[in-house]
C-alpha positions as CSV (number, residue, x, y, z in Angstrom):
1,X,68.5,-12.0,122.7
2,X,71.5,-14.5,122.5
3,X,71.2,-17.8,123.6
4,X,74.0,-16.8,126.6
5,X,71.7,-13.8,127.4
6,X,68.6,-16.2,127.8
7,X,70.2,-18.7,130.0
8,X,71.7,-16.2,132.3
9,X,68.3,-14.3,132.7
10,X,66.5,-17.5,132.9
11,X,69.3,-18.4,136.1
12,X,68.2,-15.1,137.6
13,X,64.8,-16.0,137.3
14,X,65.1,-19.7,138.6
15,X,66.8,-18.1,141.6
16,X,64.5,-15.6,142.4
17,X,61.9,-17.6,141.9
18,X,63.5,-19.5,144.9
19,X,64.3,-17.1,147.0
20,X,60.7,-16.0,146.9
21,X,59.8,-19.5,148.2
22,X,62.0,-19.8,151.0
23,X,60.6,-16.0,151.8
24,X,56.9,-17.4,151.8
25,X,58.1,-20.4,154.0
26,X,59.2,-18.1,156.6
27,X,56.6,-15.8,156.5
28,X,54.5,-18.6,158.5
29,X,57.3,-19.2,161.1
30,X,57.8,-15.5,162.0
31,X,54.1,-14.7,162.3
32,X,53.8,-17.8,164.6
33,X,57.4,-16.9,166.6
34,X,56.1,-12.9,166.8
35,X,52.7,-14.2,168.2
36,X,54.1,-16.3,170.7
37,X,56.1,-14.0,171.7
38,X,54.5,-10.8,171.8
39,X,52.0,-12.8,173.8
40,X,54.1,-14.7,176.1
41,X,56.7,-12.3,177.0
42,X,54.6,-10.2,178.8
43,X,52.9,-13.2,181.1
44,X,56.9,-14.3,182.1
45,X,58.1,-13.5,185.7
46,X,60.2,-15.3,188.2
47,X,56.5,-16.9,189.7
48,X,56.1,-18.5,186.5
49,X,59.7,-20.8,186.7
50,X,59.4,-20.7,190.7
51,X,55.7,-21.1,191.7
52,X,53.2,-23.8,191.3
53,X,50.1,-23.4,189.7
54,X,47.6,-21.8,192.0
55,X,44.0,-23.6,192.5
56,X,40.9,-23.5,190.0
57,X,39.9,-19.6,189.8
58,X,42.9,-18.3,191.8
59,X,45.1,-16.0,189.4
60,X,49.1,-16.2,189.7
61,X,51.0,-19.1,190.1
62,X,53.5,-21.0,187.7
63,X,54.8,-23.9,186.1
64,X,57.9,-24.9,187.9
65,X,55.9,-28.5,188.1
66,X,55.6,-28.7,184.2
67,X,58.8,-27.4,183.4
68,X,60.7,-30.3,185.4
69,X,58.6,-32.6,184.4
70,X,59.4,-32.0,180.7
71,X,62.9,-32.2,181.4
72,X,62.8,-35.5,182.7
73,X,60.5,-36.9,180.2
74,X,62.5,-35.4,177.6
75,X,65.6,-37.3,179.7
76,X,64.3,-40.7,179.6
77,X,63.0,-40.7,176.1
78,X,66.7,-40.0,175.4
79,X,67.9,-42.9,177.6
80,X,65.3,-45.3,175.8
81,X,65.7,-44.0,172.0
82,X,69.6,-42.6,171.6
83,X,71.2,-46.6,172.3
84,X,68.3,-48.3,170.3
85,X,68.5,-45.6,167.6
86,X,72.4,-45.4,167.2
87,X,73.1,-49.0,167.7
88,X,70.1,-49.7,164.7
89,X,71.7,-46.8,162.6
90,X,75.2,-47.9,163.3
91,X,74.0,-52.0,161.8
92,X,71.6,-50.2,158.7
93,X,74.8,-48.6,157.4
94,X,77.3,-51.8,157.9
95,X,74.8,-54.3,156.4
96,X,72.3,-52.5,154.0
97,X,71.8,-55.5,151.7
98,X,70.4,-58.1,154.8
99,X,67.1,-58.9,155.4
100,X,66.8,-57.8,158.8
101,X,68.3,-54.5,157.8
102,X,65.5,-53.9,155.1
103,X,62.8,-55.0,157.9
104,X,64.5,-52.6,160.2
105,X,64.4,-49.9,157.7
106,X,60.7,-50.5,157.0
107,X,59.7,-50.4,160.6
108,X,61.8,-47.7,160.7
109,X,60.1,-45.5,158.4
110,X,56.6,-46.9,158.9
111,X,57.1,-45.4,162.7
112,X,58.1,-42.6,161.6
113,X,54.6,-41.3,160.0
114,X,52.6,-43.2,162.3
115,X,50.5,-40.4,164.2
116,X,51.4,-39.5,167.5
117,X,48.3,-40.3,169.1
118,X,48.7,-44.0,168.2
119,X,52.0,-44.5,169.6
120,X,50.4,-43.1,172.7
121,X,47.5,-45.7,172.4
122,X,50.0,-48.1,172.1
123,X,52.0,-47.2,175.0
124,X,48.7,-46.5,177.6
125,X,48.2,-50.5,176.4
126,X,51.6,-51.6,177.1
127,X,52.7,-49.6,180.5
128,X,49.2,-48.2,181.8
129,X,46.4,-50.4,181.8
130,X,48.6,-53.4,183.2
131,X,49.6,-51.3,185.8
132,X,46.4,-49.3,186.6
133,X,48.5,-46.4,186.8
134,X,49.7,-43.5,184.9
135,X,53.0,-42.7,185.1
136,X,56.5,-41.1,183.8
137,X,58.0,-43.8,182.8
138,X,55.0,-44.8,180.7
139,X,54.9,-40.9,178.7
140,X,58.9,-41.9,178.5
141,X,58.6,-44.7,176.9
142,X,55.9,-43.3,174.5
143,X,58.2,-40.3,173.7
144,X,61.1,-42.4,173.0
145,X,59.9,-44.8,170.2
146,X,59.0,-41.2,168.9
147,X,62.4,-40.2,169.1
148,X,63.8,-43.9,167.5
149,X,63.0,-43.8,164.0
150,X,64.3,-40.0,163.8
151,X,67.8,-40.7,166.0
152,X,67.9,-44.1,163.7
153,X,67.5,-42.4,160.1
154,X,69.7,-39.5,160.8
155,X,72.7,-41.9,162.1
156,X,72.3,-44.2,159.3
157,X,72.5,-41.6,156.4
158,X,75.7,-39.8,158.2
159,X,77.1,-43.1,158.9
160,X,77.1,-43.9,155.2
161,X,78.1,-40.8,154.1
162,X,81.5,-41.5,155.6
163,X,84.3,-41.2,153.6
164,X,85.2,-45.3,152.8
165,X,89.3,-44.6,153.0
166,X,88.9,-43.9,156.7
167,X,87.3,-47.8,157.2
168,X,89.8,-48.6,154.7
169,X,92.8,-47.5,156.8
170,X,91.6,-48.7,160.0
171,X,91.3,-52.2,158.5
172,X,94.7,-51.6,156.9
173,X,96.3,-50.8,160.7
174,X,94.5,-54.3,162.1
175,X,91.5,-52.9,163.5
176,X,88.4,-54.9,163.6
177,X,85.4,-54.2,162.2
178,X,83.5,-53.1,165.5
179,X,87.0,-51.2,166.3
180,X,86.8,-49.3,163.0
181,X,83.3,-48.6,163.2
182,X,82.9,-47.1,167.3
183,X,86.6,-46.0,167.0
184,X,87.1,-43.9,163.3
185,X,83.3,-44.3,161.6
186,X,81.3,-43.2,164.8
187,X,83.6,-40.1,166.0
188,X,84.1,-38.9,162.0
189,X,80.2,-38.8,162.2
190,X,79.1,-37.6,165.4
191,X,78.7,-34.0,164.8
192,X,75.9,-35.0,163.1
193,X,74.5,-37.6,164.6
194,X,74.6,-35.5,168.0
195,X,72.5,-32.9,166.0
196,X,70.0,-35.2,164.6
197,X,69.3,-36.4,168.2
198,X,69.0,-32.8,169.3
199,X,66.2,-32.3,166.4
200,X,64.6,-35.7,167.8
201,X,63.9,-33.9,171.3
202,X,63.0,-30.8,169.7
203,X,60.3,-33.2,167.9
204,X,59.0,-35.2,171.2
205,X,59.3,-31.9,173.3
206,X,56.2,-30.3,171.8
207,X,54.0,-33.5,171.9
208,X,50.9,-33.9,174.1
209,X,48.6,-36.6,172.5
210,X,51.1,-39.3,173.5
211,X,51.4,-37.7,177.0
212,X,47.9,-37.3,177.7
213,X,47.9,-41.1,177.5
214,X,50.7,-41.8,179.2
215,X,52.0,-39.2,181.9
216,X,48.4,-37.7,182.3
217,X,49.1,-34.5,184.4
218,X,50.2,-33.3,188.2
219,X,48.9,-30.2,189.6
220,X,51.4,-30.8,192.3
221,X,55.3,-31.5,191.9
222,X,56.5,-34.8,191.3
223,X,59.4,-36.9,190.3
224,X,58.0,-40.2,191.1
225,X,58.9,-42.4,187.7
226,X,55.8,-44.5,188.9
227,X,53.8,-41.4,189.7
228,X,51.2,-39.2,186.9
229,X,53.6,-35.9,186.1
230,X,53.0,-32.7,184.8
231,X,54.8,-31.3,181.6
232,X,54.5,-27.9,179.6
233,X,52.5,-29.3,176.7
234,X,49.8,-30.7,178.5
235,X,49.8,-27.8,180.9
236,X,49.3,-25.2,178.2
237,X,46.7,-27.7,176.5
238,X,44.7,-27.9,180.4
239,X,45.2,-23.7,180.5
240,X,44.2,-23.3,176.9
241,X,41.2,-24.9,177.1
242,X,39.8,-23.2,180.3
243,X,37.6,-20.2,180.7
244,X,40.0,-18.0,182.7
245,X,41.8,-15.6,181.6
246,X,44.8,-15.6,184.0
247,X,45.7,-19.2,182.7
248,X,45.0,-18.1,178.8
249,X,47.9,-15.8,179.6
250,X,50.0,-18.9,181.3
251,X,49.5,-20.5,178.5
252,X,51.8,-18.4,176.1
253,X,54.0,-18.1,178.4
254,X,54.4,-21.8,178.6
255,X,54.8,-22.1,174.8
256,X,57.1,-19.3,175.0
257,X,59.4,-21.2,177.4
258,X,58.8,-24.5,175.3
259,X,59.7,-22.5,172.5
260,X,62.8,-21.5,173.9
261,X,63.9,-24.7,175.2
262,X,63.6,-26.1,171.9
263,X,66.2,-23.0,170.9
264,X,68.3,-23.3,173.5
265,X,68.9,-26.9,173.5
266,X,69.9,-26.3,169.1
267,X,72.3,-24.3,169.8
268,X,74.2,-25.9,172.4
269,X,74.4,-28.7,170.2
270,X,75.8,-26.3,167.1
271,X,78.4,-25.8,169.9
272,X,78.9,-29.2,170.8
273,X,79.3,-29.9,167.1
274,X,81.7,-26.9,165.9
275,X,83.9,-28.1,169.1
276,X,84.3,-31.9,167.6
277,X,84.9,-30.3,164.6
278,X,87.5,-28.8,165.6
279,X,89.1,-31.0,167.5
280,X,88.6,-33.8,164.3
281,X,90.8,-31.1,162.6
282,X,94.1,-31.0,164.9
């Protein structure tokens, strides 16, 4: 065999080999995505998105409760985490050699693998027990220094990777720095950034450790921010757990909705992304 012969089977095999990989990573994902599915589908009706959830024992019912209280959980973990994440990102990537940018990025990081029931611990200390009270804005503010270090990393590295002849010419027209960055750096970027705060709610949306902490639960419907409220994860935790078997088949279909929220909410950013690419390119 010639040495051209060896290195092109030896390709083949290299990218077969990978290919194989990527088939055994999915192999997981659609078992767990048919499951849920199959399972869930078939418990979905308009009572489900409409109805409360009926009392102890009582089948029917849904989980219009939950499903609005994820929403604005999910919307004021956003309020806490995209300024503090952006605005951190935005000074990692204009002044990488400080001090205070290496502690950031530490703490950054460090948050980052700290477990989820931790930063739930930390916030039922810090919003709960001086309070006495659970409540929304406590489960927000646990959810959003979840989503920080993510909305933080993902700005930085896009930030950076920025070509430097677009700060260059900005400078070279009189712009400031601050002008250059929010004005040219920022709006070259944000594709990206919008989609790495996208992936940061898909992260906090599934969470219930941090919630069961904070939020607690609502068998009724609430949007009191100073009020316990109920939310999809911790629903289909409460369901899960219990003997009957009307709120076992709840239960998928609350991860089937979570599921597709998660989905949903990727691809409208992909849209919001291709049209800013787009318009970058007029």
């Amino acid at each position: 065999m010639s040495h051209t012969a060896y290195r092109t089977l030896l390709s083949r095999l290299f990218v077969g080999a990978c290919g194989l990989a990527v088939l055994v990573a999915l192999i997981p994902l659609a078992f767990i995505l048919f499951f849920v599915v199959s399972q869930g589908f078939q418990a979905l009706n308009l009572d489900f998105f409409t109805h409360m959830p009926k009392p102890v024992g009582q089948p029917g019912g849904g989980m219009a409760n939950a499903i609005v209280g994820t929403l604005i959980l999910s919307g004021l973990a956003a309020l806490l985490a995209v300024p503090v994440g952006v605005m951190s990102g935005v000074y990692l990537s204009e002044y990488p050699q400080t001090r205070l940018a290496s502690a950031v990025r530490f703490a950054s990081d460090t948050l980052n693998g700290v477990p989820s029931i931790v930063i739930g611990v930390f916030a039922y200390g810090l919003a709960v027990l001086p309070f006495k009270q659970f409540s929304t804005l406590a489960g927000g503010l646990a959810l959003g220094i979840m989503m920080i270090p993510i909305v933080t990393k993902t700005t930085e590295e896009l930030l950076v990777l920025v070509p430097g002849s677009m700060r260059e010419g900005a400078l070279a027209l009189g712009a400031t720095r601050g002008r250059a960055v929010f004005s040219v750096i920022i709006p070259a970027a944000l594709p990206g950034i919008i989609t790495g705060i996208v992936l940061a709610l898909a992260r906090i949306a599934g969470e219930t450790a941090p919630l069961l902490f904070t939020a607690f639960n609502n068998r009724f419907f609430s949007t009191s921010l100073t009020q316990p409220i109920s939310s999809i994860t911790v629903q289909v935790y409460t369901y899960a757990i219990s003997p009957y078997e009307d709120w076992h088949r709840q239960a998928w279909a609350g991860a089937l909705v979570l599921i597709t929220i998660v989905l949903v909410c990727s691809m409208l950013a992909r849209l919001a992304t291709s049209r800013v690419s787009r318009l970058r390119t007029r």
